[in-house]
N, C-alpha and C positions, 0 to 999 in steps of 0.2 A: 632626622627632622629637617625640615625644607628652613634654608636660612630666609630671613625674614628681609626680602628683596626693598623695598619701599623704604625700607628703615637704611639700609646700605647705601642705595644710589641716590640718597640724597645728599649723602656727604660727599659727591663728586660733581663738577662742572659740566653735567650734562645738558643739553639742550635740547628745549619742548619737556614731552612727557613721557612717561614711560610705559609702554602697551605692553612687550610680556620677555618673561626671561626665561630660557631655554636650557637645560641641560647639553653640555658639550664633551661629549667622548670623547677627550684627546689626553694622553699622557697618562703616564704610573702614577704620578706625586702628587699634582694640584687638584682642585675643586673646580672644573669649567664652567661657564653658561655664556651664551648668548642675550646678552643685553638691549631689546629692541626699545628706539624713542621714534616721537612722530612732534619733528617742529610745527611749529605754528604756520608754516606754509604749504602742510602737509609732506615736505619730504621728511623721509624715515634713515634713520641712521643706528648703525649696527653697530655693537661694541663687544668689546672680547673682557668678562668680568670674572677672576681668578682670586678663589683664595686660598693664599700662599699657606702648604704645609711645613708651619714652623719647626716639625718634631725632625723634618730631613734638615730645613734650612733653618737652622737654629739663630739666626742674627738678621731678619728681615730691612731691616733700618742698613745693613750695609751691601746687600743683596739689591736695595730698592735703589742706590747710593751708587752700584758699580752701573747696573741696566741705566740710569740719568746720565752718564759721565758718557757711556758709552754711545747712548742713538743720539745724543747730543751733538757728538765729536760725526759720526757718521753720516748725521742728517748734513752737516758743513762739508763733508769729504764729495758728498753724493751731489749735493748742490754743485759745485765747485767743476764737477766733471759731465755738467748736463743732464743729472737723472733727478727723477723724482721721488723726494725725500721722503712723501705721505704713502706712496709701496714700494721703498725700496727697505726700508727701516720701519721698525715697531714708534707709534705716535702714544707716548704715555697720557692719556687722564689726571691731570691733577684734582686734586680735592679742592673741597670750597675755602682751606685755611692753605693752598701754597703748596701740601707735600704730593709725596707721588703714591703714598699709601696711608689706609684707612685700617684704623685699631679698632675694632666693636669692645665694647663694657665687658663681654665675655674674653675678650684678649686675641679673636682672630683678626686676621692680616688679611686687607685687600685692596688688590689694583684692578685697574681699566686700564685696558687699549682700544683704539679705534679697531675695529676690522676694518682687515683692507678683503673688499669685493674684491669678484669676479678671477678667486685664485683659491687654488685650495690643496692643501695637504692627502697624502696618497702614503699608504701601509707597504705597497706593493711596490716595486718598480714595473710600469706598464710599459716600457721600450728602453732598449737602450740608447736612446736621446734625454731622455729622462735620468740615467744615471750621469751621463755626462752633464745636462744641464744645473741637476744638484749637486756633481763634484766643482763643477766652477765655480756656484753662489759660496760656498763652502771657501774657496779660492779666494774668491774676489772680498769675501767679507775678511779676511785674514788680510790682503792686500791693503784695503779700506784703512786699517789700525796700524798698519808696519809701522806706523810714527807714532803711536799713541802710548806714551807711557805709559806701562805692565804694572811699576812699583807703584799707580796710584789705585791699582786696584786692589779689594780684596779679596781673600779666600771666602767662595761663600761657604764651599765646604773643604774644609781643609784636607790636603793632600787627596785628594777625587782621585788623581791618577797616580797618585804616586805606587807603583803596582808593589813594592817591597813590602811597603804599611799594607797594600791590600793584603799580599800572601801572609804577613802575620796574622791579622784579622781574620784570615784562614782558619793558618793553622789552631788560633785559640779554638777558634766554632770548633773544631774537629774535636780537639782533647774535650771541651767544657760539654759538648752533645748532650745541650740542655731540653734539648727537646727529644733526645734519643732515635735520631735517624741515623747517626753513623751508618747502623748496619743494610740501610738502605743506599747507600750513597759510594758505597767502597773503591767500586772502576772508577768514578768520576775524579776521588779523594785521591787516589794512586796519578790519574792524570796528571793534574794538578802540580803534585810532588815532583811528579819528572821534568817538569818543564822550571823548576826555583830556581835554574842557573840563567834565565831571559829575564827576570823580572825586574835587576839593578840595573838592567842595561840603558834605558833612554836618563831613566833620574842619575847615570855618575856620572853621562856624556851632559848633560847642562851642568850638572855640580863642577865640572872640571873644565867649563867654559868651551868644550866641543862644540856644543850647538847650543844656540840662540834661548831666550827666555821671549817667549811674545805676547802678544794679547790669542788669547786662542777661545772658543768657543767651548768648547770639552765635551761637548754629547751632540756630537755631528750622527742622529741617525737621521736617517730619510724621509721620514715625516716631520723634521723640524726645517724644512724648505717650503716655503710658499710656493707654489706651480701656477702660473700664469694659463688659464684657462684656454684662450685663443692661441698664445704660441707655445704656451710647455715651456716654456724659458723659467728658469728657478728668479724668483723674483725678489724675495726677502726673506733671511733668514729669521729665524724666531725661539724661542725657550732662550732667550738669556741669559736664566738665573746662574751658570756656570762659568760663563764668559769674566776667565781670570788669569792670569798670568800663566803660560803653560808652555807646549812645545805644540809647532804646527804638524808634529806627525802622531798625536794622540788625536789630532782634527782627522786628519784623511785617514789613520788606521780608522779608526771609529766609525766613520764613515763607510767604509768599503766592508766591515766587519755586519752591520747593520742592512745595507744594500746589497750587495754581491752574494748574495745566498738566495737562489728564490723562494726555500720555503718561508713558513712563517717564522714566530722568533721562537714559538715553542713548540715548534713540530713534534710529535709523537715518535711519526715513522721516518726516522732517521736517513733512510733509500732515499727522501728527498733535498736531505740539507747537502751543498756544496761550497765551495767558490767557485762562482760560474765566471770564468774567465775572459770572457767578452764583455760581461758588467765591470769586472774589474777595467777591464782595458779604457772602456769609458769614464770611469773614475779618475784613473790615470791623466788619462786626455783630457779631461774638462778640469782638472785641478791644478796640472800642470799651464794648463791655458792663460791660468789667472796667476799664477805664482814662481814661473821660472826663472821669471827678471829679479828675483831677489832670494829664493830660498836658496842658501847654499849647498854645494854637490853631495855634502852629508846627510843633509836632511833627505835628496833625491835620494842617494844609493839605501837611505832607508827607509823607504816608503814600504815595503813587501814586509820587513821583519815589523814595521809597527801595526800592518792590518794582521799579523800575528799574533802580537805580542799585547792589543788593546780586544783580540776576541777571545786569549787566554782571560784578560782581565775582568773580562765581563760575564765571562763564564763563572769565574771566581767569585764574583760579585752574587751572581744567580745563587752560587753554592753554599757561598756562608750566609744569605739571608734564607733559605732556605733550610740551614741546620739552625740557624738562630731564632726559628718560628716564623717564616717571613714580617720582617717587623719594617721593611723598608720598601720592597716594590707591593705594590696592587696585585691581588690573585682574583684566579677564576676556583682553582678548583686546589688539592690541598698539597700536589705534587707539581703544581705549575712551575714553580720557580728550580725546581731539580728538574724538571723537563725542558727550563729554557737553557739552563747550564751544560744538560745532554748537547745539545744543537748546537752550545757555541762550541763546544770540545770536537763536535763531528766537522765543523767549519775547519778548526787549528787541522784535525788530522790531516785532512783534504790537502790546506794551503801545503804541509808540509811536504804532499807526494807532489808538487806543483811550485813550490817555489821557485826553483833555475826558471820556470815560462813566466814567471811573478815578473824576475827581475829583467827579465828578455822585453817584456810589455814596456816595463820604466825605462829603456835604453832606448827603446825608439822614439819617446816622447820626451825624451829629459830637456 
């Protein structure tokens, strides 16, 4: 049922009127549209009108709580250093009563953003300028926050990356095979199992104060970069809702995991998923651009095991939502989410017969 738009954006400080709202194709999780108004002097102004799925993000009010804290502290960081705050950073919509979201009578959750024109999000990496230019926004928005206290944010979802909770959450899906695919799923299930000695690895290195606790983004894939139309420059980064205390090599693994493969993310025909290693190199190069004046030589020497170690994760991810009846990402069809989990496990293989040229890349750029 089409939500009932008129009744919605009235509860937000929009200006003029409202001519028409558009469905917007982006992301597994939310509800998008395009929200067009026409002020009173006839210019037209675009907004980005999303409603939040509470059943992933079950605590909206501190989700809506960390995104305010956050482009608040950014829009200051961005000012401060001569750029512009209105495309450099997400411009929240407040409501007619002060917050930054809207409850309807039926209990759904919705925000506004401005759009920012003349920039747009890309599935595909079309050059490798493009991959560097989104490893550095990536960079620089983690640069941005290096001061920004982590412990005042919260979990929007608790433990996202913590990949140990994830391989349990695993292994449950396997044994419970509530939906009885196991026997569809077995090469992948065995993968999976061989690789449970990498998966405490990043969470005992911050547990044991190895490496840093930061403000991190946590689902650095490549269409969550704005791309600057005229120069290709990654311009603002965007999807928020994750941005919570983390490690910045669940950003660049993530990243590089998402980008560096030219297929798609659910390839079929396996012959074309890879790590294309000149995407990586770009990654490298534009990440390190923005973050080598403070990431210490740990977090560097593990850059290669975390694009590993977060495309195990996400594989894993694909896997047990996919034994668990996909109840968490968006499908196409009834094998999509064991098909995306195929693609990440042909990625990990790959990196694995590639890694010593992984870590060759990071030595030139560190």
């Amino acid at each position: 049922m089409q939500p009932a738009f008129a009744s919605i954006t009235k509860h937000f400080e929009f200006k003029g009127n409202l001519l028409e709202v558009k469905p917007y194709e982006v992301g597994h999780i939310h509800d998008t549209y395009i929200a067009t108004f026409q002020n009173t002097d006839g210019a037209v102004q675009r907004y980005t009108l999303q409603r939040i799925n509470h059943n992933v993000f079950q605590t909206p009010e501190k989700l809506m709580n960390n995104i305010q804290k956050v482009t608040a502290y950014l829009r200051e960081k961005i000012a401060a250093t001569g750029g512009d705050p209105a495309r450099e950073t997400l411009t929240l919509v407040h409501t007619t009563e002060g917050k930054t979201f809207y409850t309807t009578p039926a209990g759904d959750y919705w925000r506004v953003y401005i759009f920012i024109e003349n920039t747009q999000t890309y599935e595909e990496i079309q050059s490798l300028d493009h991959a560097y230019n989104v490893s550095r926004a990536f960079g620089r928005f983690q640069n941005l926050l290096r001061d920004f206290p982590a412990e005042e944010l919260h979990e929007t979802i608790p433990n996202f990356h913590h990949t140990p909770k994830r391989f349990e959450a695993f292994l449950d899906a396997v044994e419970k095979d509530t939906q009885e695919r196991v026997r569809f799923a077995g090469e992948e299930i065995e993968f999976v199992k061989a690789r449970a000695e990498n998966a405490p690895v990043l969470v005992d290195l911050i547990r044991q104060g190895e490496l840093p606790l930061r403000v991190t983004h946590n689902d650095t894939k490549f269409n969550n970069v704005l791309i600057d139309n005229k120069t290709g420059e990654g311009v603002c980064v965007v999807d928020l809702d994750t941005v919570m205390p983390g490690s910045s090599l669940y950003d660049f693994g993530d990243s590089v995991r998402s980008g560096a493969n030219p297929a798609a993310e659910g390839e079929s025909d396996l012959s074309k998923v890879e790590i294309d290693l000149e995407r990586f190199e770009g990654f490298v190069h534009g990440y390190l651009d923005a973050t080598r004046d403070f990431l210490t030589p740990l977090e560097i020497d593990l850059l290669p095991f975390s694009a590993k170690l977060m495309t195990v994760e996400c594989g894993m991810r694909f896997l047990t939502d996919y034994l668990q009846g996909d109840v968490y990402f968006k499908i196409d069809h009834e094998s999509h989410n064991l098909d995306r989990a195929r693609t990440q496990f042909k990625i990990v293989a790959d990196m694995e017969g590639k890694f010593g040229r992984m870590g060759e890349i990071v030595e030139r750029y560190r």
